[in-house]
C-alpha positions in Angstrom: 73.9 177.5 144.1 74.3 174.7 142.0 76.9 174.5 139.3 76.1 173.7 135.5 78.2 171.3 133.4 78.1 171.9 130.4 79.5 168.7 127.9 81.4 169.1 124.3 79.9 167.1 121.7 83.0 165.1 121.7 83.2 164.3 124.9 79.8 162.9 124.4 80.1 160.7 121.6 83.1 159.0 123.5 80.8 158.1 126.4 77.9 157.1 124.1 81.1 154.6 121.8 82.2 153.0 125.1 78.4 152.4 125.8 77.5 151.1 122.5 80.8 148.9 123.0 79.7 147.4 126.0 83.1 149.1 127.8 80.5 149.1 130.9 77.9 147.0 132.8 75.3 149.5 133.4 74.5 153.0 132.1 74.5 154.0 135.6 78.4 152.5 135.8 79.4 154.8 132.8 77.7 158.0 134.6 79.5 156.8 138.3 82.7 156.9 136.0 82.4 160.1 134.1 80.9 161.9 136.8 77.6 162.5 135.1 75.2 163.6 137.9 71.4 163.1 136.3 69.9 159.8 134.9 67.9 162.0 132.1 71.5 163.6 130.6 72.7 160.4 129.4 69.1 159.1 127.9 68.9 162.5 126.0 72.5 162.0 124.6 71.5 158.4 123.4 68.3 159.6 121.7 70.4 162.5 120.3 73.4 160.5 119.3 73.3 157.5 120.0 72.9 154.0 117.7 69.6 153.1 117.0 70.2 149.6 118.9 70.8 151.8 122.1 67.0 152.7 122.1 66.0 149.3 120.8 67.3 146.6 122.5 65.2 143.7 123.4 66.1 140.8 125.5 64.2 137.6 124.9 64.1 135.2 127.0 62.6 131.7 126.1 61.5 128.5 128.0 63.8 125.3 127.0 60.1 124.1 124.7 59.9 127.5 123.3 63.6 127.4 122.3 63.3 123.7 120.8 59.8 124.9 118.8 62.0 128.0 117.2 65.0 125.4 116.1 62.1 123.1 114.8 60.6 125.5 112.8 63.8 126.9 111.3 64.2 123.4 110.4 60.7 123.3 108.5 61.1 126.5 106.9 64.5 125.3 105.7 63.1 121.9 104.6 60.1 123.9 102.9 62.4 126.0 101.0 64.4 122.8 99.5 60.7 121.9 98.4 59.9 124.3 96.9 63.5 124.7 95.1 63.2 121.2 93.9 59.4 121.9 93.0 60.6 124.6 90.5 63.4 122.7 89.0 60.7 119.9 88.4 58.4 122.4 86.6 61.2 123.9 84.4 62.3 120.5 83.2 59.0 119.8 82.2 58.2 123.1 80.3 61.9 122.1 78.1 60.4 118.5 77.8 57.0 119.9 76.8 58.9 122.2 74.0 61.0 119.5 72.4 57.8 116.9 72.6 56.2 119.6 70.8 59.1 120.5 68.6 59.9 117.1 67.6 56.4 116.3 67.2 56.3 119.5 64.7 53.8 121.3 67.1 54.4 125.3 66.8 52.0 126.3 69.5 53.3 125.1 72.9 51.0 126.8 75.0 48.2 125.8 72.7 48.9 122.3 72.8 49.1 122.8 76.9 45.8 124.0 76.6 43.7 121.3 74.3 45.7 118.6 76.4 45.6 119.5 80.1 44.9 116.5 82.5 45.3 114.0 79.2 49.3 113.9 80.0 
């Protein structure tokens, strides 16, 4: 007759915190240790308790020209946002120009005057 072990809740978070701290190599490491006889207990206790990472952790693993291509687009997208940054700068200078052209040229409608003059600037 075979015996059933029955775990305290406490006993299993510890197990699941020195998983989720890397305290061992290999699940099958932390059940050799703790005496945990079948492979399914400690998958139900990490889908019970366990951190969300536990269940999805994904290894990539790149080629030396895939890992360039991701540094060189990081670089674009960085470069892109410094554009675009600038780009909005640029436009917000010229809306303040536009106003005190318009205000020193005694022009109350701003947009209006964008309108009858768009392309003659």
């Amino acid at each position: 007759m075979r015996t059933c072990i029955r775990y305290s809740e406490g006993f299993k978070m510890q197990v699941l915190r020195e998983l989720e701290e890397g305290k061992f190599e290999s699940q099958e490491s932390l059940r050799r240790t703790y005496g945990i006889r079948g492979g399914a207990t400690l998958q139900k206790w990490i889908r019970k308790y366990g951190k969300t990472y536990l269940l999805t952790r994904v290894i990539r693993v790149e080629k030396p020209e895939e890992q360039s291509e991701v540094s060189m687009l990081r670089k674009r997208v960085k470069t892109l946002e410094k554009a675009l940054a600038d780009a909005h700068i640029d436009l917000k200078l010229e809306e303040a120009y536009t106003r005190i052209a318009c205000k020193t040229a005694g022009i109350e409608d701003v947009a209006d005057f964008k309108k009858k003059h768009v392309g003659q600037l």
